[in-house]
N, C-alpha and C positions, 0 to 999 in steps of 0.2 A: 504494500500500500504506500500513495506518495504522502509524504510529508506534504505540511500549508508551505505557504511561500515563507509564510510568517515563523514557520518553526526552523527551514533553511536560510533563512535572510538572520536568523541569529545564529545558527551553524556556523555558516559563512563569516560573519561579523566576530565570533569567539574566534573562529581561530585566526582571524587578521588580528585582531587585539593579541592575542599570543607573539606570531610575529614579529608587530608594532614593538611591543613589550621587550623580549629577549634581544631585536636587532638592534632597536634606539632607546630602550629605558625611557617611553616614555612616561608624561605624566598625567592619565587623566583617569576617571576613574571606572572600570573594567563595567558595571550595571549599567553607566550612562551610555558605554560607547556599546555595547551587544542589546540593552534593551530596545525596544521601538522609539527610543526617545533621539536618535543620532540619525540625520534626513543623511540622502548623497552629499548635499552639499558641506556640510559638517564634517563629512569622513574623509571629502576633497580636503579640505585645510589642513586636516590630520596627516593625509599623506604629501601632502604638496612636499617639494625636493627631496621626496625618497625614492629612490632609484633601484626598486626592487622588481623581478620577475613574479616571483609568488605574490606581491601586496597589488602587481598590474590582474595577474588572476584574478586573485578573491574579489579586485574592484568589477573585472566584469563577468563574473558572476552576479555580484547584487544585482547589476544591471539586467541581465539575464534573469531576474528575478521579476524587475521591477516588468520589462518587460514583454513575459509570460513564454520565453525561451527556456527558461534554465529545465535543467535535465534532460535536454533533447539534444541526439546525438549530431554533432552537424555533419556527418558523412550522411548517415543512413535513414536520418530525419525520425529513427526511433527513440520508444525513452530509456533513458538509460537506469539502470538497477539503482533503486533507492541506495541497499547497504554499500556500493560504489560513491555513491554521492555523498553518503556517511562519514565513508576512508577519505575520499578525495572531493570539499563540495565543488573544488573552482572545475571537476569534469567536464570535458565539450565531447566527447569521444567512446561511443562504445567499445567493447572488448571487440567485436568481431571487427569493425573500424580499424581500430587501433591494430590489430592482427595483420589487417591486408594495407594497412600503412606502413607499416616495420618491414611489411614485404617488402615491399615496390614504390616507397614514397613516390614519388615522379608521376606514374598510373595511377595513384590514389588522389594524389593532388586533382589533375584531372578529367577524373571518371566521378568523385564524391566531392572534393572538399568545395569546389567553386560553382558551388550549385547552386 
């Protein structure tokens, strides 16, 4: 069964705050920034000159949240496994995807990814 956006947009949001936290110590306070209370544009200021690949993830993932993409695979257009989205929430990429992309990046680019 899928999670609400609402229970993955704080998925997402905990573990950027982790992140945020261990990469820059930052300082605000873990409730404010994971509960519903931190818009996009709040979490932009938060990350404004951090020059991270996983915090460019989790960002568009929210996005992907907001909207009404997230968990859909972008090769295969299917949805992708909740307990995946669990392990990994910033996922774009089904397992079978992801399979025939490791193959043959170059044909999968392609035949899936620019659809």
């Amino acid at each position: 069964m899928k999670r609400s956006s609402r229970a993955m947009r704080s998925l997402v949001l905990s573990r950027m705050f982790d992140l945020l936290d261990q990469t820059y110590g930052i300082d605000i306070d873990r409730e404010e920034f994971v509960g519903e209370r931190a818009s996009l544009h709040e979490i932009d200021a938060v990350l404004a000159f951090k020059s991270d690949p996983h915090l460019d993830e989790l960002r568009g993932a929210l996005e992907r949240i907001d909207d009404g993409s997230y968990g859909v695979c972008i090769g295969c257009k299917m949805d992708i496994d909740q307990r995946l989205l669990d392990e990994e929430p910033a996922r774009r990429i089904c397992p079978k995807c992801e399979k025939e992309y490791n193959r043959s990046p170059s044909a999968c680019m392609e035949t899936h990814m620019l659809r």
